[in-house]
C-alpha positions as a LaTeX table, in Angstrom:
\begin{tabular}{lrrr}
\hline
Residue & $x$ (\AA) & $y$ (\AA) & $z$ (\AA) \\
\hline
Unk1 & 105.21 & 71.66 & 130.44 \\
Unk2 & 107.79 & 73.97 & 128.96 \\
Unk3 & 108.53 & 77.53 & 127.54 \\
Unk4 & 109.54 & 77.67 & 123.46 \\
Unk5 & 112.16 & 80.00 & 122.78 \\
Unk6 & 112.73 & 81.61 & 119.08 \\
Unk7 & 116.29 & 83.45 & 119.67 \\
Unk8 & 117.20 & 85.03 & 116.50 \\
Unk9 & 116.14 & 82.61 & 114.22 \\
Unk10 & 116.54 & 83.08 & 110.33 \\
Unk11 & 115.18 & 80.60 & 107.45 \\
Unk12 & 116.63 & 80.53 & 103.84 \\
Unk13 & 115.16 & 78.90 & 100.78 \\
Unk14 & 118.32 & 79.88 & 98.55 \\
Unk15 & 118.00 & 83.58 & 98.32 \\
Unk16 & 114.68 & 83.93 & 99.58 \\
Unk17 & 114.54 & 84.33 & 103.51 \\
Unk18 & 111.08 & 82.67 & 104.58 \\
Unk19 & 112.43 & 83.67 & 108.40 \\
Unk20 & 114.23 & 86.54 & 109.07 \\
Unk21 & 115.71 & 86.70 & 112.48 \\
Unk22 & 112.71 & 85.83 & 114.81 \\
Unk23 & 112.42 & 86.59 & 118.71 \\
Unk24 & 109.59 & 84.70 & 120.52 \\
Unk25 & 109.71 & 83.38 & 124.26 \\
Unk26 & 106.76 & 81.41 & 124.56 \\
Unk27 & 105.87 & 81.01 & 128.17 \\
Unk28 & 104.62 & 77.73 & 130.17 \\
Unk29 & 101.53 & 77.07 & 129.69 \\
Unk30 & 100.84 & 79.75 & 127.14 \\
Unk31 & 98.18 & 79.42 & 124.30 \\
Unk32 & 100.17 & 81.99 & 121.49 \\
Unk33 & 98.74 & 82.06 & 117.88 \\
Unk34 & 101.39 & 82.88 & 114.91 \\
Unk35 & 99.17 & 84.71 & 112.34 \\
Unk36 & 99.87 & 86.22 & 109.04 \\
Unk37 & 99.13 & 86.03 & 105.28 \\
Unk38 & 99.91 & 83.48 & 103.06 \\
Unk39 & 104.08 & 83.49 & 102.93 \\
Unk40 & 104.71 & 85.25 & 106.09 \\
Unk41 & 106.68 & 82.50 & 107.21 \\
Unk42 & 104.36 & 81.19 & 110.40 \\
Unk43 & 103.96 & 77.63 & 109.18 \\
Unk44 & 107.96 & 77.95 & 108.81 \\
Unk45 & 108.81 & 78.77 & 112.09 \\
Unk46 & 106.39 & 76.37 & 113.16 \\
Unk47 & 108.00 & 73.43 & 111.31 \\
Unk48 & 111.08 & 74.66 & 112.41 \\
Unk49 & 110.00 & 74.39 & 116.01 \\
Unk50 & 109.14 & 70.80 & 115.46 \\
Unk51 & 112.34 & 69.63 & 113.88 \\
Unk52 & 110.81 & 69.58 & 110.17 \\
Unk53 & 113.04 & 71.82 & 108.77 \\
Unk54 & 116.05 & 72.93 & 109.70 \\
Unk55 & 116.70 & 77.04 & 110.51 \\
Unk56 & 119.23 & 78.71 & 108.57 \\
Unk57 & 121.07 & 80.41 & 111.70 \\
Unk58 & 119.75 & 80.72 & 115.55 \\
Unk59 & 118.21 & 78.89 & 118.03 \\
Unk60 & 115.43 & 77.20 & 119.30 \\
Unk61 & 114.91 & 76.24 & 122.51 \\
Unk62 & 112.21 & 74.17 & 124.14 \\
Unk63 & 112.70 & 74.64 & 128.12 \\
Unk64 & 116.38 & 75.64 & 128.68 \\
Unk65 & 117.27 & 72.73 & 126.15 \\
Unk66 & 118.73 & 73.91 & 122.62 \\
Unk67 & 116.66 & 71.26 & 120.05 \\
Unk68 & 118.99 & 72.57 & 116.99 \\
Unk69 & 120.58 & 69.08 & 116.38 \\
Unk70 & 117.70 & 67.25 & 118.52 \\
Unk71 & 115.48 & 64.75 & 116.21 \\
Unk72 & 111.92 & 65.63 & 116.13 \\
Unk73 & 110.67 & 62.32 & 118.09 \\
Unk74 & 113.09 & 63.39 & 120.83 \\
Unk75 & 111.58 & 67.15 & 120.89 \\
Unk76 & 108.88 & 66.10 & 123.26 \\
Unk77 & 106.23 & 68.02 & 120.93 \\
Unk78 & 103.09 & 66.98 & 119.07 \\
Unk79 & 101.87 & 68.25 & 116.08 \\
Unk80 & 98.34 & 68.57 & 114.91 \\
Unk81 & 97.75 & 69.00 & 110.87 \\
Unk82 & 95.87 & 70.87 & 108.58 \\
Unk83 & 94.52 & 67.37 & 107.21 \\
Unk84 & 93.85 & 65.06 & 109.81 \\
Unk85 & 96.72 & 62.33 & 108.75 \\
Unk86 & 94.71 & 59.72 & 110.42 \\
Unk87 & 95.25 & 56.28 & 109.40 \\
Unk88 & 92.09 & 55.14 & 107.30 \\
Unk89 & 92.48 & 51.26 & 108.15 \\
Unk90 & 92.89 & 51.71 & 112.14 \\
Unk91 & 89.74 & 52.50 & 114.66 \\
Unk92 & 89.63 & 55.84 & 116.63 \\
Unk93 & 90.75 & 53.77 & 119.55 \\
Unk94 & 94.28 & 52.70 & 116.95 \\
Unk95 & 94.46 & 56.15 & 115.95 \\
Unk96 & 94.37 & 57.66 & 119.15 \\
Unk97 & 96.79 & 54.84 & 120.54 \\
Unk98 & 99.36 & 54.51 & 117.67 \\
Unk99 & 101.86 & 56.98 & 119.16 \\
Unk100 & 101.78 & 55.38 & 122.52 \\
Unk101 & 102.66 & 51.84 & 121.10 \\
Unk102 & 105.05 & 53.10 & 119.15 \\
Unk103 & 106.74 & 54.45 & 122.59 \\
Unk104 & 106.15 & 50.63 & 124.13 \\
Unk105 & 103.89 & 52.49 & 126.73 \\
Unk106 & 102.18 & 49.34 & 128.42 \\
Unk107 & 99.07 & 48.88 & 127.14 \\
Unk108 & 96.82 & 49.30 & 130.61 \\
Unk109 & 98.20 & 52.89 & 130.49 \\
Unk110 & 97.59 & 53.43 & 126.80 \\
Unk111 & 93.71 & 52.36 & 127.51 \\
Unk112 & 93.91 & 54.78 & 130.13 \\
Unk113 & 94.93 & 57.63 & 128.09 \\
Unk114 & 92.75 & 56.50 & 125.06 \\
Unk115 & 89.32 & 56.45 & 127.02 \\
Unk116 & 90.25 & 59.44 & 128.97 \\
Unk117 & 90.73 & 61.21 & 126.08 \\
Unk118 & 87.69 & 60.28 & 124.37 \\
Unk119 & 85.54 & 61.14 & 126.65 \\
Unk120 & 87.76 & 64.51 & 126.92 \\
Unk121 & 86.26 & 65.42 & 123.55 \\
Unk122 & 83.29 & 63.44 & 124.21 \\
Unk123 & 84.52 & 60.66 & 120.98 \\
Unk124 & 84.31 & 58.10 & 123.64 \\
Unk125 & 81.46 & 57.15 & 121.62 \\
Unk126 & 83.40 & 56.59 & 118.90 \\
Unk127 & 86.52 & 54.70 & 119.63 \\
Unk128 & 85.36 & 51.35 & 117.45 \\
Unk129 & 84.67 & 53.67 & 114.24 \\
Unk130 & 87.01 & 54.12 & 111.41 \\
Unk131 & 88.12 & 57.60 & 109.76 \\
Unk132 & 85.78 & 57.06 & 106.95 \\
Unk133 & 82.49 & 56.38 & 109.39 \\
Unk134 & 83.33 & 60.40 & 111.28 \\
Unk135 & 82.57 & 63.90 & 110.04 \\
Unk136 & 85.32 & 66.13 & 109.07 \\
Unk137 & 84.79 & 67.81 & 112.76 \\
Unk138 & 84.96 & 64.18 & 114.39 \\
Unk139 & 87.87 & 63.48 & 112.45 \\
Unk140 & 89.94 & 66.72 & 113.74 \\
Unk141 & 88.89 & 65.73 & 117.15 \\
Unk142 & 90.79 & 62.22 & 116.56 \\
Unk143 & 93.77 & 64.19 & 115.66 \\
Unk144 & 93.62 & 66.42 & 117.93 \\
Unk145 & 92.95 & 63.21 & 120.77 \\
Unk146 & 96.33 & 61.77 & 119.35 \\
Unk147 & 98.42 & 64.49 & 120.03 \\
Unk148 & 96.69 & 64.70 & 123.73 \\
Unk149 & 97.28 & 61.68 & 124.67 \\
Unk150 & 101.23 & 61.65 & 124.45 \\
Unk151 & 101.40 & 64.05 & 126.99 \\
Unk152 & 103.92 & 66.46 & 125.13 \\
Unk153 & 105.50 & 69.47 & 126.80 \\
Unk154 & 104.43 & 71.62 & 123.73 \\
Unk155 & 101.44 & 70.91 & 121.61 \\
Unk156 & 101.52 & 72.44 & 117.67 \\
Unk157 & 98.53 & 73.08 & 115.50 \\
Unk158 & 99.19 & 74.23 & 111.97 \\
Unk159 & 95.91 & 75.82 & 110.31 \\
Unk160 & 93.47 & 72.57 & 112.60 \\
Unk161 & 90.46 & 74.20 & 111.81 \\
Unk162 & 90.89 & 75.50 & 108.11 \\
Unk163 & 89.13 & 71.87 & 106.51 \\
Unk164 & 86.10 & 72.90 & 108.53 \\
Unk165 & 82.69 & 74.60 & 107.50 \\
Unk166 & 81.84 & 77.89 & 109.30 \\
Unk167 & 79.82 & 76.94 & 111.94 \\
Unk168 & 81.83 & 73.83 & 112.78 \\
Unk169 & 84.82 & 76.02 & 113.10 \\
Unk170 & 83.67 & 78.19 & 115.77 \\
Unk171 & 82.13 & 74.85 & 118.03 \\
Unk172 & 85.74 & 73.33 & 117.23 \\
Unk173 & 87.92 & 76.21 & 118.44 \\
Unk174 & 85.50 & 76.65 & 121.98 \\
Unk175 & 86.30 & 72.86 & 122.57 \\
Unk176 & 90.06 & 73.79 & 121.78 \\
Unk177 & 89.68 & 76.89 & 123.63 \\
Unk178 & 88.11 & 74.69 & 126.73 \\
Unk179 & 90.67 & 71.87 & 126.23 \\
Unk180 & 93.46 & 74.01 & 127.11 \\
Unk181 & 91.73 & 75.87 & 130.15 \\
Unk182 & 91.93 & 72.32 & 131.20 \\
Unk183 & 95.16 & 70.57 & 130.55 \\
Unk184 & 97.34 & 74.08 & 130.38 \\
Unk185 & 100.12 & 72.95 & 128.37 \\
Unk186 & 102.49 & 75.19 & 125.88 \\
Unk187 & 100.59 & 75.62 & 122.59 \\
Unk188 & 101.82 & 76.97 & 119.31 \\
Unk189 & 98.54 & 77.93 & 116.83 \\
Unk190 & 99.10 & 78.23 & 113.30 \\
Unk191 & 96.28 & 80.31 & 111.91 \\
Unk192 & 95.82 & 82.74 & 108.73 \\
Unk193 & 92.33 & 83.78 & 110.01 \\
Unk194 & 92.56 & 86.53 & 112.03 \\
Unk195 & 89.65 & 86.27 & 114.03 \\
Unk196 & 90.81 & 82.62 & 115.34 \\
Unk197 & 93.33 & 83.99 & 116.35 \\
Unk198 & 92.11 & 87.04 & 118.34 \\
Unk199 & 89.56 & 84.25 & 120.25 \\
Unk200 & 91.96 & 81.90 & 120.98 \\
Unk201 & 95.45 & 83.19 & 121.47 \\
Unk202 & 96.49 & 84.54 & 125.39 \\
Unk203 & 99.17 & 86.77 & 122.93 \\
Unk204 & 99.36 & 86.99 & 119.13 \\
Unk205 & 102.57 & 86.88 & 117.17 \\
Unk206 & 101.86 & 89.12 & 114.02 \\
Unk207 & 103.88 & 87.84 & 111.21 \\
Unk208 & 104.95 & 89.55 & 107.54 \\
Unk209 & 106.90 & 89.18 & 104.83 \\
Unk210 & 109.05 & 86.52 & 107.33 \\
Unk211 & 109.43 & 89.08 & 109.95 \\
Unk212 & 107.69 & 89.57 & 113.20 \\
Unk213 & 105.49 & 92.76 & 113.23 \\
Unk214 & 104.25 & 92.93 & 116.77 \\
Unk215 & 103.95 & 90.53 & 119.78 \\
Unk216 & 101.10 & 91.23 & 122.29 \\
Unk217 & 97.88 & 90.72 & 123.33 \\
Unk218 & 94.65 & 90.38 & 121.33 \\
Unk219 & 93.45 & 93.90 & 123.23 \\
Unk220 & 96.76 & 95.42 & 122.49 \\
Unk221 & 96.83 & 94.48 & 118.91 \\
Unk222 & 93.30 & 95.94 & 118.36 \\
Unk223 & 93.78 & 99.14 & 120.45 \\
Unk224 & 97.54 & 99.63 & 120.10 \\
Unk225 & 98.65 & 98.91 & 116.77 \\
Unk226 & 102.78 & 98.70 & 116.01 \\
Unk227 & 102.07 & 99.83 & 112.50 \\
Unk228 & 100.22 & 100.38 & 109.71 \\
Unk229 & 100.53 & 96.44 & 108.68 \\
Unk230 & 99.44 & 95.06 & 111.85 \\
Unk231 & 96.47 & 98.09 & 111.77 \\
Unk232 & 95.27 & 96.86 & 108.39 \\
Unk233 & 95.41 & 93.19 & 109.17 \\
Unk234 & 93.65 & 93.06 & 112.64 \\
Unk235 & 90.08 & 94.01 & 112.75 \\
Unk236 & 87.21 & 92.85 & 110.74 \\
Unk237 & 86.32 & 94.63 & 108.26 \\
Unk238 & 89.82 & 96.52 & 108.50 \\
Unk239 & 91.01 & 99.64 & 109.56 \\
Unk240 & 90.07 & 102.48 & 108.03 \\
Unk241 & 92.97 & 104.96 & 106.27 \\
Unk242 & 93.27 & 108.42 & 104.94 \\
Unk243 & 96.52 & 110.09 & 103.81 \\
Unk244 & 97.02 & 113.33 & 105.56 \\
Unk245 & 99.22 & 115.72 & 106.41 \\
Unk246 & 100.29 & 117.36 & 109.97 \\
Unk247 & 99.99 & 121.31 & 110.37 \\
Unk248 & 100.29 & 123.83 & 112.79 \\
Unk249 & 96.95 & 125.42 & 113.32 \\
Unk250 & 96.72 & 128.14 & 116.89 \\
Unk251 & 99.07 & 126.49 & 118.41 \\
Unk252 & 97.73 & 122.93 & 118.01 \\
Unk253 & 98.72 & 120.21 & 116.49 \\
Unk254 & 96.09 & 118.83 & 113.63 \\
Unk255 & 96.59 & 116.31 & 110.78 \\
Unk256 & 94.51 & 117.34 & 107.68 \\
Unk257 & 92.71 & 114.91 & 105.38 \\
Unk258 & 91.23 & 117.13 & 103.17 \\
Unk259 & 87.42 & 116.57 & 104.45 \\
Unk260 & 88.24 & 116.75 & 107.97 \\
Unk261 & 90.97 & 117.65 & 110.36 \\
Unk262 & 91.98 & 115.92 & 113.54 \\
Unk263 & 93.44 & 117.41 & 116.55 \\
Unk264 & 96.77 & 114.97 & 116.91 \\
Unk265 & 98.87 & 114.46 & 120.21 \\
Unk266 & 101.97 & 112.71 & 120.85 \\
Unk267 & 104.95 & 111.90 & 118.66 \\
Unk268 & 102.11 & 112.58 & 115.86 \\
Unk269 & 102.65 & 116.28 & 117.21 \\
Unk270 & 105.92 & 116.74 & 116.59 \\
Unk271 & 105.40 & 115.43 & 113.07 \\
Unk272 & 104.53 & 119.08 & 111.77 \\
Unk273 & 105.18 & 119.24 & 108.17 \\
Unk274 & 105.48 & 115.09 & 107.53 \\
Unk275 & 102.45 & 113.26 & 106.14 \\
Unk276 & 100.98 & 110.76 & 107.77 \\
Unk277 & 98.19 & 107.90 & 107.23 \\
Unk278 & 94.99 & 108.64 & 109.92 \\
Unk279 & 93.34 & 105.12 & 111.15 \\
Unk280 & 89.61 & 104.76 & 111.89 \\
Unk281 & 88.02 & 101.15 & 112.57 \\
Unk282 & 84.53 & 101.33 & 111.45 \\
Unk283 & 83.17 & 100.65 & 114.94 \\
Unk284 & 84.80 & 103.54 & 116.18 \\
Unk285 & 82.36 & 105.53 & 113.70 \\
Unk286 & 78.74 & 106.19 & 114.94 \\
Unk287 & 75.72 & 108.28 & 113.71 \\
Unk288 & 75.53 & 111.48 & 115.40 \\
Unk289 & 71.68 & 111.10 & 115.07 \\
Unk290 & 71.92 & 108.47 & 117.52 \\
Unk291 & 75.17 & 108.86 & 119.62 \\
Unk292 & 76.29 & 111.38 & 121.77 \\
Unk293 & 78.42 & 114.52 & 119.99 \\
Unk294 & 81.22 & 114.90 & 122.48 \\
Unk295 & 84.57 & 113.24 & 121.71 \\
Unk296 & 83.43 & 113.08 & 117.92 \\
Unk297 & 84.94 & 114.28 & 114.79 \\
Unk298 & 82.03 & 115.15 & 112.77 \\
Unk299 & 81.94 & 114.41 & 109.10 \\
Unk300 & 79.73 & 114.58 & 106.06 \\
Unk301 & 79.70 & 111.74 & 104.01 \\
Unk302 & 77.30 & 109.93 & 100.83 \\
Unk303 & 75.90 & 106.38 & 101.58 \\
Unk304 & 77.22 & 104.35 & 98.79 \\
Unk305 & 75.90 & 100.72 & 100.01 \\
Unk306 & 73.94 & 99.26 & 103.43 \\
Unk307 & 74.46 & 96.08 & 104.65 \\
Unk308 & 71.96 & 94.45 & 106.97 \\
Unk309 & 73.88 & 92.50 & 109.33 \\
Unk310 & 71.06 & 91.53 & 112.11 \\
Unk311 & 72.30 & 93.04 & 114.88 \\
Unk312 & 73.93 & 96.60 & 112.92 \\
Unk313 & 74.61 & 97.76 & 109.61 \\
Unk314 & 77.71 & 97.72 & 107.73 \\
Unk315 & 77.89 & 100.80 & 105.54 \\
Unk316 & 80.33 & 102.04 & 103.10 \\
Unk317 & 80.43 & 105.59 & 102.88 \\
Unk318 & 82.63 & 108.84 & 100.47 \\
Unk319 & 83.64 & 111.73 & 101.08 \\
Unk320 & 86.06 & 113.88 & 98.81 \\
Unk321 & 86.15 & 110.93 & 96.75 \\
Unk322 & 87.48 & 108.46 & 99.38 \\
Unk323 & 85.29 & 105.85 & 100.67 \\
Unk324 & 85.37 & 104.30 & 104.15 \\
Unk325 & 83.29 & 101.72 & 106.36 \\
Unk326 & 81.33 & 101.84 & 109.07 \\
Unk327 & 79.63 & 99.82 & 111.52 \\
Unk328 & 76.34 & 101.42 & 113.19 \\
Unk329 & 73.29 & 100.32 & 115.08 \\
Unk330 & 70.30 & 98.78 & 113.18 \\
Unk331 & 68.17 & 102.02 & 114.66 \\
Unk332 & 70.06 & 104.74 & 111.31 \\
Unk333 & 67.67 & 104.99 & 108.89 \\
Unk334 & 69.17 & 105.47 & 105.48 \\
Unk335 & 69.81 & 104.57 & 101.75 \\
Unk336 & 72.50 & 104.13 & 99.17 \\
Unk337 & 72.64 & 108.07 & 97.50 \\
Unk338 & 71.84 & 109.67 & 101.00 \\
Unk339 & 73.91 & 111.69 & 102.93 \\
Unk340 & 74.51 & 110.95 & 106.58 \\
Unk341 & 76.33 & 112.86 & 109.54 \\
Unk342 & 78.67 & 110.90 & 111.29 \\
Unk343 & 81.11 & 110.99 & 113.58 \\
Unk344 & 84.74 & 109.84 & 114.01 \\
Unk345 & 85.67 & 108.92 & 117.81 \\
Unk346 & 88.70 & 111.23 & 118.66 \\
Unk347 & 89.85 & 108.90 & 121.30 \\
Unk348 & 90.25 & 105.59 & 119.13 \\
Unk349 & 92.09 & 107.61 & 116.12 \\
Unk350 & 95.68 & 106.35 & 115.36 \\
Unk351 & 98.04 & 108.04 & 113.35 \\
Unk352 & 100.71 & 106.10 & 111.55 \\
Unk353 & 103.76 & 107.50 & 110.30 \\
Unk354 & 103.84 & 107.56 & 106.01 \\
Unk355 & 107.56 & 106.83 & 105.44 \\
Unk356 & 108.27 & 104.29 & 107.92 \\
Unk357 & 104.58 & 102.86 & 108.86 \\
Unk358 & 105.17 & 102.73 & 112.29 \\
Unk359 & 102.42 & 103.77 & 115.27 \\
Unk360 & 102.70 & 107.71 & 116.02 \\
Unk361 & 101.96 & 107.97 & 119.98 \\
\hline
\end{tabular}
């Protein structure tokens, strides 16, 4: 096993910089999940990482070993694809083995590895099959099986699951999820879906634009937002905003949105005079019908559209010409054109900074 290190690392594609000057120290063992929009530069630093492009400037370091100049067979790393890149002519057992022969492992070992695998991700089944006899899912397994069975220091997935339908998603990323509470190795997820990676990852790396927004936990990133990116981006549905402006009102602090005004504390305090953007996620608004009225901002607000979920409902909801989600309990009775009382928890509210975006706290 092995750390990764990321020490200022830059990418250029002529003038555009796909990478600009990334810090990550992965630790041994870790399970971290790069995540971002389209062309934030996570599949980048990924390839990077495994020797399939070359950075501009900076290092990278897998252990304490710079792997700069280092060709990407001698990286000790192995990559698992968005497409499967199995060969269609071999069996699973072929597929699965093709690496090792390649590395003139004896072949008693390789059927070692091969069947322990298998059975691993419960494929031993399937070893005698070809590509075009498996299901997408069964086919990302074989992939995955290869890249198990060399035994790298440092495994990397770029987008695995994306080919997948919905449901087979979620069964593939607990068996990924499981498979590394198992064999605890260094893994590097590649994911645009935000909710794989706040299941999967032990700490997310927030990408933008080629830049790093904020490393951290998937807690952190939910409750403790850098800034008003990462606060938009995390969450499902997202965050809500409103544009507001901090006064001085008796002696306290209190941003005002127009339809309401929130008590603010902190660095948002000493923001008197600057506006700022207030953050709500729609779970952290409730019906005061049904919820207790301490700690809540109430607010007055039209029911535009209700969403039947199962378990809650997902409304959205104006005020002062601003509209806004929210997620409540199945037990609110209401309809699109009504007007419902709700309330905004005071404890959950962030306050970003206009000008610069960044977290006020």
């Amino acid at each position: 096993m092995a750390t990764v290190t990321y020490d200022h690392v830059f990418k250029k594609f002529g003038d555009v910089t796909a990478v600009n000057d990334l810090n990550i120290a992965v630790r041994d063992g870790e399970f971290l999940v790069l995540v971002g929009p389209s062309g934030c530069g996570k599949t980048t630093a990924l390839r990077m990482l495994a020797g399939l492009e070359e950075q501009t400037s900076g290092n990278i370091l897998i252990g304490e070993r710079v792997v700069n100049d280092v060709a990407p067979k001698d990286r000790d790393i192995a990559m698992v694809f968005q497409n499967y890149a199995l060969y269609p002519h071999m069996s699973v057992y072929d597929n699965i083995a093709f690496g090792l022969k390649l590395r003139n492992v004896p072949k008693q070992e390789i059927e070692r590895r091969v069947n322990e695998v298998g059975g691993m991700l419960g494929i031993g089944q399937l070893l005698k099959r070809k590509p075009k006899e498996l299901s997408g899912g069964q086919r990302q397994r074989v992939a995955v099986g290869r890249a198990i069975a060399r035994e790298p220091a440092v495994f990397l997935m770029d987008e695995p699951l994306s080919n997948l339908d919905a449901k087979l998603r979620i069964q593939t990323r607990a068996m990924l999820q499981k498979l590394h509470q198992r064999i605890k190795r260094t893994t590097i997820y590649v994911t645009h879906d935000q909710v794989e990676a706040m299941t999967m990852g032990d700490r997310i790396a927030v990408m933008n634009a080629g830049q790093l927004q904020q490393l951290d936990t998937p807690e952190s990133l939910h409750e403790r937002p850098a800034n008003l990116f990462v606060a938009g981006f995390i969450g499902s549905p997202s965050m809500n905003f409103f544009p507001a402006k901090v006064a001085s009102s008796q002696g306290q602090a209190v941003a005002d949105a127009g339809f309401f005004k929130a008590p603010v504390s902190g660095k948002a305090a000493d923001a008197v005079g600057k506006d700022v953007i207030l953050g709500v996620r729609p779970e952290d608004i409730v019906d005061l019908a049904h919820a207790r009225q301490d700690g809540q901002l109430p607010v007055e607000a039209r029911v535009d559209v209700v969403e039947f979920l199962g378990n809650e409902l997902q409304l959205i909801l104006a005020a002062d010409s601003q509209t806004f989600v929210a997620r409540v309990g199945t037990d609110t009775q209401t309809r699109p054109g009504q007007t419902l009382r709700v309330g905004f928890n005071l404890r959950k509210l962030h306050v970003f900074d206009k000008q610069t975006e960044a977290a006020l706290r």
